[in-house]
N, C-alpha and C positions, 0 to 999 in steps of 0.2 A: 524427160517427160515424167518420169515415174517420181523424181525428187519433187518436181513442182505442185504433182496429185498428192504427195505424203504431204507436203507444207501444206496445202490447200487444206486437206482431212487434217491434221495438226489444230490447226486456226479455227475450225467448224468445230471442234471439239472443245477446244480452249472456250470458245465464246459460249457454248451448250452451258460447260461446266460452272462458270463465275458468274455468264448472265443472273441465274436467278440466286446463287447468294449475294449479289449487289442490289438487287428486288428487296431480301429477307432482313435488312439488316434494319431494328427498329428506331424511328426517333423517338428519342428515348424523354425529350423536351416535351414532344405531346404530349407522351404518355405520361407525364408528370402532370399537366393543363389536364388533361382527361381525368384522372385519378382527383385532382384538387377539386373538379367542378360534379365528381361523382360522390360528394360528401366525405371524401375520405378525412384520416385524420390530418389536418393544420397543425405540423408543432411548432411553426413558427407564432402561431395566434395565441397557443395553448403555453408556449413559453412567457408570451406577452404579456395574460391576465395571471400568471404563476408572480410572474414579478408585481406586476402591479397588485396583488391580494399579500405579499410580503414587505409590502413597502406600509401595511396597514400592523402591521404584527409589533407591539413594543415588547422585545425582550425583557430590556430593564426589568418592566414592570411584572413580568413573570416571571423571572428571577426573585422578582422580593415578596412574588406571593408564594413562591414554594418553600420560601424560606420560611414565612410565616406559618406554613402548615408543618411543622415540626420536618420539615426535612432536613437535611445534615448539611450542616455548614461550616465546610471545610476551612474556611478563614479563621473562623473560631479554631477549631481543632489543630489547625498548624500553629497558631500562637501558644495554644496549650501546651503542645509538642514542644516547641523552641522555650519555656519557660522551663520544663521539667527538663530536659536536655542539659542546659545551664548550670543545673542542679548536681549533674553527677559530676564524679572526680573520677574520671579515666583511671590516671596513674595510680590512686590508692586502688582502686577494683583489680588494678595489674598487680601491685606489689602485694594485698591480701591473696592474691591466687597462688604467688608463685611460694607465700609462707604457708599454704593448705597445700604441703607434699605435691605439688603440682611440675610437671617432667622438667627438669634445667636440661637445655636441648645441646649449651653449650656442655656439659659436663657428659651428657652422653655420646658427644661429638668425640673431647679428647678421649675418652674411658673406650671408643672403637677403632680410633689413631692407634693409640698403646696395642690394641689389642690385633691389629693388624702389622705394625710392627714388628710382634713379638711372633707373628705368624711366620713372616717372610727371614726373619732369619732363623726359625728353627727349619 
């Protein structure tokens, strides 16, 4: 008798407990209708006239007026680039460096061979 009064009080308890968070729990779908019809912000609308006021904008054409206002025009400037580029000789600007006393890496190389050699067997 005593098991069937604890199930009993178990199940009266159970149903106390979940009843009102199955009450509490929000539709969430309203509250989206409610909040839409409360003015709120649309960004599906506000996405819509974004695209539509971009589809009015001609870049081109403001590209070739900024250009016109002395701004920098890097096309120019990389052709310039690639012309004087052309110009220089690498290998002479290497072979004047290396007759300007400049380190020979290979001759420092063997001159610390020799000289580690001459370490290891004194």
């Amino acid at each position: 008798m005593q098991r069937i009064a604890l199930s009993l009080l178990t199940v009266a308890t159970l149903g106390i407990v979940v009843a009102p968070a199955s009450y509490a729990a929000p539709d969430f779908d309203q509250l989206r209708r409610e909040n839409l019809d409360k003015d709120a912000v649309n960004f599906d609308e506000i996405r819509q006239e974004n695209l539509d006021k971009s589809g009015k904008v001609d870049f081109d054409q403001l590209r070739r007026e900024n250009l016109e206002k002395d701004a920098v025009d890097f096309d120019e400037i990389r052709q310039e680039n690639l012309e004087k580029s052309s110009k220089v000789d690498f290998d002479q600007l290497r072979r004047e460096n290396l007759d300007k006393d400049a380190v020979d890496f290979d001759q420092l190389r063997r001159e610390n061979l020799e000289k580690d050699a001459i370490a290891t067997v004194e």
